[in-house]
NUVOPA-38074 format. One record per residue (C-alpha): x, y, z. Coordinates in steps of 0.05 Angstrom, whole numbers, plus 5000, padded with zeros to 4 digits. Example, Ala and Ser with C-alpha at 12.3 -4.5 7.8 and 13.67 -1.06 7.14 Angstrom:
2
524649105156 527349795143 
This chain:
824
807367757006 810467037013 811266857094 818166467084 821367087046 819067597102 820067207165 827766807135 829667327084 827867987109 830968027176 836567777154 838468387103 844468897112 841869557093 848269987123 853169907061 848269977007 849570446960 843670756923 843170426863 843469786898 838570016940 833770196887 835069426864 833069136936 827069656939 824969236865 825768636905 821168746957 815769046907 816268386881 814668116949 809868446961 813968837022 810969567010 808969467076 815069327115 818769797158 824869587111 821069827054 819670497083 827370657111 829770347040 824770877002 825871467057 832971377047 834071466967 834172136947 834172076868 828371646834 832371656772 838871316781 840370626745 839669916787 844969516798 843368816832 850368576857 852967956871 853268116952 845768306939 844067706909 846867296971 843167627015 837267486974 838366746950 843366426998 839566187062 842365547076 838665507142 831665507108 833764907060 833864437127 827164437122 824564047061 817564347050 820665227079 825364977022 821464876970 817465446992 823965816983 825565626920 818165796894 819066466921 824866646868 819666616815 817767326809 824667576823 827967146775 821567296722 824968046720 831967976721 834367786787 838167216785 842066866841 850366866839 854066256840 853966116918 846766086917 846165626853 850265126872 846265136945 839565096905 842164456864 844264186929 837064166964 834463956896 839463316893 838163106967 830763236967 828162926896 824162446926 820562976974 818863376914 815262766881 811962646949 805362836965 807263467016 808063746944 802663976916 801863956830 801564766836 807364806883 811064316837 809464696772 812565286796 818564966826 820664786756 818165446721 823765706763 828765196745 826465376679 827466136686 833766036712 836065486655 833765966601 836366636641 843866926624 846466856690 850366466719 846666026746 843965746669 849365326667 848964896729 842564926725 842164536658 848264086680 844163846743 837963676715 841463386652 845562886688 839962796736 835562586675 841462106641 842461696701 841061056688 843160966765 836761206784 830961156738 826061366789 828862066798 830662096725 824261956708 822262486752 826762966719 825762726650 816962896650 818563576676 823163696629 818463426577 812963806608 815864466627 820864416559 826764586599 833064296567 831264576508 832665246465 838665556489 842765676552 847266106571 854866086607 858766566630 865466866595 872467096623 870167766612 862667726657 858367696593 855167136566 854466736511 848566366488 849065636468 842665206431 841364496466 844664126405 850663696416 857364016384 863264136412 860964786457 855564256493 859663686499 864764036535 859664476576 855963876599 861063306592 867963596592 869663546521 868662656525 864162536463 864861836486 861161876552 856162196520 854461816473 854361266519 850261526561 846361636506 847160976498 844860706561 838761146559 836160916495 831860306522 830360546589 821660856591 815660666589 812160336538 808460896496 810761496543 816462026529 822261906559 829762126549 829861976478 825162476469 829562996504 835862796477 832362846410 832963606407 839663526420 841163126358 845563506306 850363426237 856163476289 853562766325 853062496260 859662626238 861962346302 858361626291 861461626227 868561726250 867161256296 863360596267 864360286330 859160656368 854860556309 854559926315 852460086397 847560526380 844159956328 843559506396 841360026433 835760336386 833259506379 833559426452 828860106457 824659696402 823959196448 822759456513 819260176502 817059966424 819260606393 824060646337 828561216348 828461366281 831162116294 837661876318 836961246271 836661676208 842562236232 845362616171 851262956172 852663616133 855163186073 848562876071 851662266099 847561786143 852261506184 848160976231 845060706163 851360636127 854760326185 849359766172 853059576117 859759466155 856258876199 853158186207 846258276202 842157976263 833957976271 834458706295 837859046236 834358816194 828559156226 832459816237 833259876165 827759806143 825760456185 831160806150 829461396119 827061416050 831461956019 838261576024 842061695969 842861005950 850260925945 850060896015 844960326025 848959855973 852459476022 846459516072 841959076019 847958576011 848058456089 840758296077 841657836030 846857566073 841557526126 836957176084 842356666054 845456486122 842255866166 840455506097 835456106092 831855956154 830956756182 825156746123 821256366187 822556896231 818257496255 824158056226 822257756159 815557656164 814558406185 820458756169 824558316107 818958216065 816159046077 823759176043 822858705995 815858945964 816259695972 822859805920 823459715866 829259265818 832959925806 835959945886 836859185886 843958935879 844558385816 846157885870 838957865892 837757515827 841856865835 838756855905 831856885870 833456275819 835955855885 830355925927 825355875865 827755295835 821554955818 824954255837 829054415899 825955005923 820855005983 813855155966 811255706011 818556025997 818455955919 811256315923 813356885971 819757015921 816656955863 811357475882 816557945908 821557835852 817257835800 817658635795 825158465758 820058375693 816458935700 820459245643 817958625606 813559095556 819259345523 823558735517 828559025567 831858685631 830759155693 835759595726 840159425788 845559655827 851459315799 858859715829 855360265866 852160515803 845260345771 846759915709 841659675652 841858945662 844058575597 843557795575 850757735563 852657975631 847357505662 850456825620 856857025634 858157295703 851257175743 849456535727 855456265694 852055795646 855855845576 858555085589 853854815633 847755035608 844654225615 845054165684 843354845703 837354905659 834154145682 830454395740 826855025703 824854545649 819954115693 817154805701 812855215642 812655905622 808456155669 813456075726 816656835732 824056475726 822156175654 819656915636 826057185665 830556675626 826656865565 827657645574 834757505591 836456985521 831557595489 836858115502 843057745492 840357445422 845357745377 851157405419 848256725434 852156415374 858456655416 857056485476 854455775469 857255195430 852954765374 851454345439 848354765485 845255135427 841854515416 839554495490 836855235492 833455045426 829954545463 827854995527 825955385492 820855035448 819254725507 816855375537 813655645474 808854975474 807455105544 803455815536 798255395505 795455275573 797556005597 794356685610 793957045550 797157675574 804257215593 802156865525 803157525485 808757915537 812957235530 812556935452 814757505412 821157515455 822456765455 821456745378 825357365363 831456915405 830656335365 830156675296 836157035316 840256465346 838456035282 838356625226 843056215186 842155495189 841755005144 837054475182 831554625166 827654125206 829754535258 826855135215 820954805213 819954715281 820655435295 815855585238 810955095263 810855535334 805956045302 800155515315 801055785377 798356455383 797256985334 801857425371 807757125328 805156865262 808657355226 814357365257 814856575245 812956705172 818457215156 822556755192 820856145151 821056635084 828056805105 831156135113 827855805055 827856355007 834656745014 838356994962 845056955003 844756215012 845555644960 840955294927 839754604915 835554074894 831853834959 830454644976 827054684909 823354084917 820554434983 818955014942 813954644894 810654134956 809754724994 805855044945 800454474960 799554745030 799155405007 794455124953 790354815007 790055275063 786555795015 793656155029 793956035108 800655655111 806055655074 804456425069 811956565038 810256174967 807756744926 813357124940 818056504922 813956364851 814857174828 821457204844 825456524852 823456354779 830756504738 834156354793 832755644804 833455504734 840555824733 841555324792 839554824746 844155004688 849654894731 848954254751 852753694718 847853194721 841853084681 836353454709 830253304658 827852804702 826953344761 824553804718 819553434690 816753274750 816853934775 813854164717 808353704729 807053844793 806354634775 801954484719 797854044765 795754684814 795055134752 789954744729 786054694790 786855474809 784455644738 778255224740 775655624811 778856234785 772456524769 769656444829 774856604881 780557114875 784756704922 785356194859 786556684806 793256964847 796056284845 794556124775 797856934758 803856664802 805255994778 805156274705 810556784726 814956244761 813755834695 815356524651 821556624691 824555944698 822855784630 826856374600 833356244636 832755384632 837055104578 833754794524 837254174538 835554084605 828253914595 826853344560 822253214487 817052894520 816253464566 816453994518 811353644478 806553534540 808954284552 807154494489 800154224485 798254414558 799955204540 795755164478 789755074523 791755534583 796855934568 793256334520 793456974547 800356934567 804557114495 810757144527 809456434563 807756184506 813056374464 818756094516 814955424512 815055454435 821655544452 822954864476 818554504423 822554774364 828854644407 827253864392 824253904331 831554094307 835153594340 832853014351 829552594287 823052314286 822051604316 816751064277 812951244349 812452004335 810651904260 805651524288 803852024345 803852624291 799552154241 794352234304 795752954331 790453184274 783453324301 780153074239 781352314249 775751954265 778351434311 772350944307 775050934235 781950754246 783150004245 786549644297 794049394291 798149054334 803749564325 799150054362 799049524429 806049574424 807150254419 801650324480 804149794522 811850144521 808450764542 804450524602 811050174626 815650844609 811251304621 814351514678 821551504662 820951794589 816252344619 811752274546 804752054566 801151864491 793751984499 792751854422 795151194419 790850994481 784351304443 785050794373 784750194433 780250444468 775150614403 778349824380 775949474445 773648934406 778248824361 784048944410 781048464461 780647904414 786848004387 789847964465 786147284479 790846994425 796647304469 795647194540 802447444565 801048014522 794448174562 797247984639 801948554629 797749044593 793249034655 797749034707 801149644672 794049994672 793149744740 799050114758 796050794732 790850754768 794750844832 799251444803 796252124832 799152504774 794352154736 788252264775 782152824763 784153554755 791853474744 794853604676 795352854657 787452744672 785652594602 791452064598 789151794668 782051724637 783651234581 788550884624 781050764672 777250634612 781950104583 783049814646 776449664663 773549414593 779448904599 778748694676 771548664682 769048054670 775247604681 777747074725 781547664769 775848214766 774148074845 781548134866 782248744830 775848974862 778248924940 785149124920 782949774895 777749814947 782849715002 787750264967 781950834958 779650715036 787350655054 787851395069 794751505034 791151734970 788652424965 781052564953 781052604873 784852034860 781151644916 774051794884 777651634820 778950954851 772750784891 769350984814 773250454780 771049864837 763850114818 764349974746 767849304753 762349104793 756149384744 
C-alpha cells in the first residue's frame, strides 16, 4: 500500500453519495492500493449487496481520486503522487480533465526537481510510464498529455528541460503510436503521431507554419552523436508534410539551412526529412534544390539524397551544381563540399543522369592549354565515363529536356560546342594535346558519329582543318596504349574515309592510306579505302590515275603483295576499261601506251622467272596477262604504235604461249600494221635479219648498218622500236666497224654518247623486257670506250651514277659491271 495515497487520498473520500456501481469502482481502486485493510475498504465491501453489477468510474470519482492539489506543494509527496497513478491508470482508471491539467501543472513548475537528484532513476522511470499510460490511454487526459510534453520537447527556449523531455520520450517511446482525443459525443478517436491535418490542429491549432518552424528551429539543436528531437519528430514525418514543403518552396529552402546547420553542429544528416516523398512520389525538399543558388551546404545535402529519385526531378538539381562548380572562376573545386561531397556525385553516376551541359564544362576545365593541372586530372578521371560506350562507336546518354537522349555528333557541332565556322580556333588547344587525352577520344567518338553529315556541316576550309586533327591524332597512338590504340583508330579512319569518300586529291587519299602503318587494327579499312578511291567505277578516268595504276604495281611487286594490296583486283578487272578510256581520247596515246606496255611487260617477266618457286609470283604474272588480255581486246588498233606491236609481238612468242587468246589479240595488232603501213629500207633490213639461220659472224659490215643503228639508239625512245638485230651485225663486226669509225670521228663521239645514254635507261637494264637490247647496247659500248682517251671519265661517271642511289639494284649492278670491264 503506497503511504501518500492512504494518509492524502483516503481520508479525503466521500463515500455517502456513492451509488453501487461506483462503489464497486472505488472498492477496484483500493485493491489496487493495496487498502484491503482499511476500515474504508471494509464499510465500502459491507455495504454492496450485489457482486455482479457493472463498474462505472465517474468523473466525480476520478476527482476524488486524482485531484489533490494540496499534495502537489510538496515536490518530492508530488511526485510520489503522481507514481501512485500507475497501477490505477495500468487498468483503466484514468483521471478527468481537472486533474490532468493539475498534473501538467506540477510537471511544468517542477522539471528541474524531477532531473534532480531527490529523484531517484526508479522513481523517475515510473513517473514517465505513467505519462506514458496516460499519453497512450483513451481518456481524456491523452491529449494534454501529448500536447505538454510535445511543446515541452520543441522549445528551443529551454533546451535543458527539452532535453529532459526529449530522452524520456526517446527512452520510454512516448510521443509515438497513437493518441487519443475526445469527441462531442464522449467517445474517442484514435489519432497516429504523424503530422496531417488531425495533428497539426490537435497540437498546433491548425498553423502548419509554426510547426514546421519549430521544426525548424529544432533541427540543429543536440548533441553530437545522441538522439535528440529529430529523432522524435522523425516518426512524425508523413506524405501530408511533404506535400506541404512542396506547396510551399519557401520553407524548403528553410529546412535545407536547417538540416546543414544540424550537419554542422550535431553531424547528422536528417536524411528522413531530407528525402520526404509525397503520395505522388514527389520529393519535395530535393526538387526544391533545383529552384536555388547552390552554396557549400547543398551541395552536400544532395548528395545524401536518396537514390531512387525519379530523375526528372533531380534535372535542375545537377544544373545548380554545375552552377556551383562554374561560379568563382571554379574555385568551390578547392573546397571541402567538393572534395567530399562534389566529387562522391560526380563518380558514383553514371553519363545517363548528367545533363549535356556537363560536357562543355568538361572541355573548359580540361583544356590541355588553359586548364589547371590538378583540375584537368580530377575531370578527366571523372568525365571519362562519357566514353564508356566507346566499344560500340556510340556517344553516351544524357539528360537533354528532362528526357534521356542518345547523344549524337551533329547535335554536339551544332548546338554544344558550336564549332561549324570556327572550328580553327576552337580546335588549337586540343591539338598540342594527343590521343590519349580523354577530350581527343571524345572529339573522335563525336566526328565518328556525325560522319555522314560532316560534308554539311563544315566548309572545304575547316574540312581541311579536321583533316589535319585528325591525322594528327591518328600519328599520335604510335606512342599510345594499345587498348586506346585499337578503341580509337577504327573510328577516326571510318570519319575520314567517310568525310573524303569522294575526292579527287588523292595526295590527300594517300595520306589516309598511308595511316594503316599505324596499327593493324585499320589496315583493311585503309586498303578498301584506298581500293575505293583509286579504283571506282563511278568516277572518271584519266591519264595520271592510270599511270598510278601501273607504278603501283611495283610496290605491290615489291612488297611480295604487302602494299598496294588493291592491284590485283585493278589488273582483273580495270583491263577494257582503261583502254575504252583510251579510245576516247583525242590525242595520240601510243606514246603512253607504249610505255605502259613496257612497264607491264617488265614485271611479267620478272614474276614468271620466280614463278616456279613462289606462288606469290605466279598470281601476278596470271594477272598482268589478264589486264594485258583485257585491254588489248578493247584498244584500237591505231592507238598503239608499229614498233610496239612488233616488240609486242615478239615478247608473246616467248611468254605468252599458253595464253591463245593473248596471243591472238597481239597478232591482232601485228597484222593491223602489216596492212597499213609499207615497208621502210630499215624494216627490209630488220626482216632480212629476223631469220634465225643467219650467221652474223658471216654477215659483212656496211656503213648503212651504223646508220640504221645510230638512228635507233637516238630514237629509240620516241619511236618505241628497239632493233636488237642491227646492234648484233656491229657487235659480231667490232673490227671492222671500229676501223671504219676512226675514219669518222664525229661519227664515233656520238655513237658512244648515244650508248652511254642506254646505259643509264632502267628499261634497259637486267630482267625487263628490253634486256637483250640493253646487253648489246653494254657490249658495244664498252668495246668502243675502253681503251680511249675518255675511258677514265666514263669510268667515275658511271661509278658515281651506280653508287648515286637513284638507280634501282639491277640496273645499278648492271652499271658498277660495265666500270669493271672498262677497267680489265
Amino acid at each position: 500500500m503506497l503511504e501518500i495515497f492512504k494518509n492524502k487520498v483516503i481520508p479525503k473520500l466521500e463515500l455517502k453519495e456513492l451509488e453501487a456501481p461506483n462503489t464497486k469502482a472505488l472498492l477496484q481502486v483500493l485493491e489496487l492500493q493495496d487498502c484491503q485493510n482499511t476500515e474504508v475498504f471494509e464499510q465500502l465491501k459491507n455495504s454492496l449487496d450485489n457482486q455482479n453489477i457493472e463498474t462505472v468510474f465517474t468523473e466525480d470519482l476520478a476527482q476524488q481520486i486524482f485531484y489533490h492539489p494540496e499534495i502537489y506543494a510538496d515536490e518530492k509527496e508530488g511526485a510520489a503522487f503522481v507514481i501512485s497513478w500507475l497501477p490505477l491508470l495500468e487498468n483503466g482508471f484514468y483521471p478527468d480533465k481537472k486533474s490532468t491539467e493539475k498534473l501538467i501543472a506540477f510537471l511544468y513548475f517542477n522539471l528541474g526537481f524531477l532531473q534532480s537528484e531527490a529523484i531517484s532513476e526508479d522513481e523517475l522511470t515510473q513517473i514517465f510510464s505513467v505519462l506514458k499510460t496516460l499519453v497512450h490511454s483513451e481518456s481524456s487526459a491523452s491529449l494534454p498529455v501529448s500536447r505538454f510534453l510535445m511543446h515541452r520537447a520543441l522549445d528551443i527556449r529551454d533546451c535543458v528541460n527539452s532535453d529532459f523531455i526529449i530522452q524520456n520520450c526517446i527512452t520510454h517511446e512516448i510521443l509515438a503510436g497513437t493518441y487519443s482525443v475526445l469527441n462531442a459525443d464522449k467517445t474517442f478517436s484514435k489519432y497516429p503521431f504523424r503530422i496531417n491535418n488531425e495533428f497539426v490542429q490537435h497540437f498546433y491549432e491548425g498553423d502548419w507554419h509554426v510547426l514546421v518552424n519549430t521544426m525548424h528551429q529544432m533541427l540543429p539543436v543536440g548533441k553530437v552523436y545522441l538522439p535528440g528531437a529529430y529523432n522524435v519528430m522523425q516518426a512524425w514525418f508523413s506524405e501530408e508534410l511533404a506535400a506541404f514543403y512542396q506547396e510551399n518552396t519557401e520553407l524548403a529552402h528553410v529546412a535545407h539551412e536547417a538540416l546543414n546547420e544540424r550537419f554542422l553542429f550535431v553531424e547528422d544528416e536528417g536524411l528522413a526529412l531530407l528525402n520526404l516523398q509525397t503520395s505522388e512520389n514527389i520529393f519535395p525538399l530535393i526538387t526544391a534544390l533545383g529552384s536555388k543558388q547552390w552554396d557549400a551546404g547543398d551541395v552536400l545535402l544532395f548528395n545524401n539524397r536518396d537514390k531512387n529519385i525519379p530523375q526528372e526531378q533531380l534535372d535542375q538539381c545537377y544544373k545548380r551544381f554545375l552552377d556551383w562548380l562554374k561560379a568563382d572562376r571554379g574555385s568551390n573545386f578547392y573546397t571541402e563540399a567538393f572534395q567530399e561531397f562534389g566529387k562522391h556525385i560526380l563518380t558514383e553516376e553514371n553519363s545517363a543522369v548528367l545533363p549535356v551541359d556537363f560536357i562543355p564544362f568538361w572541355f573548359e576545365k580540361c583544356n590541355p592549354k588553359t586548364g589547371i593541372a590538378d583540375q584537368i586530372e580530377l575531370y578527366n578521371s571523372l568525365f571519362s565515363r562519357f566514353l564508356k560506350a566507346n566499344s560500340e562507336g556510340k556517344l553516351p546518354m544524357v539528360r537533354l529536356g528532362n528526357e534521356d537522349v542518345q547523344l549524337t555528333g551533329e547535335h554536339l557541332i551544332t548546338e554544344v560546342f558550336q564549332i561549324t565556322d570556327n572550328l580553327t580556333n576552337w580546335i588549337s588547344d586540343l591539338e598540342s594535346s594527343n590521343i590519349s587525352d580523354p577530350l581527343n577520344q571524345f572529339l573522335i567518338l563525336t566526328f565518328y558519329d556525325a560522319r555522314e553529315s560532316l560534308p554539311t556541316l563544315f566548309n572545304s576550309e575547316n574540312q581541311e582543318v579536321l583533316f589535319g586533327y585528325l591525322e594528327k591524332m591518328a600519328y599520335s597512338a604510335k606512342e599510345t596504349t594499345e587498348e586506346i590504340r585499337k578503341a580509337n583508330l577504327p573510328l577516326l579512319v571510318k570519319t575520314l574515309t567517310t568525310l573524303f569518300a569522294e575526292t579527287n586529291n588523292f595526295t590527300r587519299v594517300n595520306k589516309i592510306w598511308a595511316l594503316k602503318s599505324i596499327d593493324d587494327s585499320v589496315l583493311n579499312l585503309c586498303n578498301d579505302y584506298v581500293q575505293l578511291q583509286y579504283v571506282n567505277e563511278n568516277r572518271p578516268l584519266f591519264l595520271g590515275l592510270l599511270q598510278s595504276w601501273y607504278n603501283f604495281l611495283s610496290d605491290y611487286y615489291y612488297s611480295l603483295g604487302s602494299e598496294s594490296v588493291w592491284v590485283p583486283h585493278m589488273l582483273n578487272t580495270q583491263g577494257r576499261r582503261s583502254a575504252a578510256y583510251l579510245n576516247e581520247l583525242d590525242e595520240n596515246v601510243t606514246s603512253f601506251v607504249n610505255k605502259a606496255l613496257m612497264h607491264l611487260f617488265d614485271f611479267h617477266k620478272k614474276s614468271k622467272q620466280k614463278a616456279e618457286s613462289n606462288v606469290f609470283f605466279q598470281s601476278i604474272q596470271t594477272d598482268i596477262e589478264n589486264y594485258l588480255e583485257d585491254f588489248l581486246k578493247e584498244l584500237m588498233e591505231h592507238n598503239l604504235a608499229k614498233e610496239t606491236a612488233d616488240n609486242m609481238f615478239i615478247y608473246s612468242k616467248s611468254h605468252f604461249a599458253h595464253r591463245k587468246t593473248l596471243q591472238e589479240v597481239v597478232h591482232k595488232f601485228q597484222d593491223y600494221h602489216k596492212e597499213v603501213e609499207p615497208k621502210s629500207e630499215k624494216a627490209v633490213l630488220i626482216e632480212q635479219l629476223q631469220t634465225s639461220e643467219i650467221d652474223f659472224s658471216q654477215v659483212a659490215f656496211d656503213p648503212k648498218y651504223a646508220n640504221a643503228v645510230l638512228h635507233n639508239l637516238e630514237n629509240y625512245k620516241t619511236e618505241g622500236t628497239c632493233d636488237s638485230k642491227l646492234l648484233e651485225v656491229l657487235d659480231t663486226n667490232t673490227t671492222a666497224f671500229k676501223t671504219w669509225l676512226a675514219e669518222e670521228p664525229t661519227i664515233e663521239a656520238k655513237f658512244i654518247q648515244a650508248l652511254y645514254m642506254t646505259l643509264l635507261d632502267k628499261d634497259l637494264a637486267p630482267e625487263t623486257p628490253l634486256e637483250p637490247y640493253g646487253n648489246l647496247c653494254r657490249s658495244l659500248f664498252i668495246q668502243l670506250a675502253k681503251g680511249g682517251k675518255m675511258a677514265s671519265s666514263y669510268e667515275m661517271g658511271l661509278k658515281a651514277m651506280a653508287n648515286s642511289g637513284a638507280y634501282p639494284e639491277n640496273l645499278t649492278t648492271a652499271l658498277l659491271q660495265v666500270v669493271n670491264d672498262l677497267k680489265a
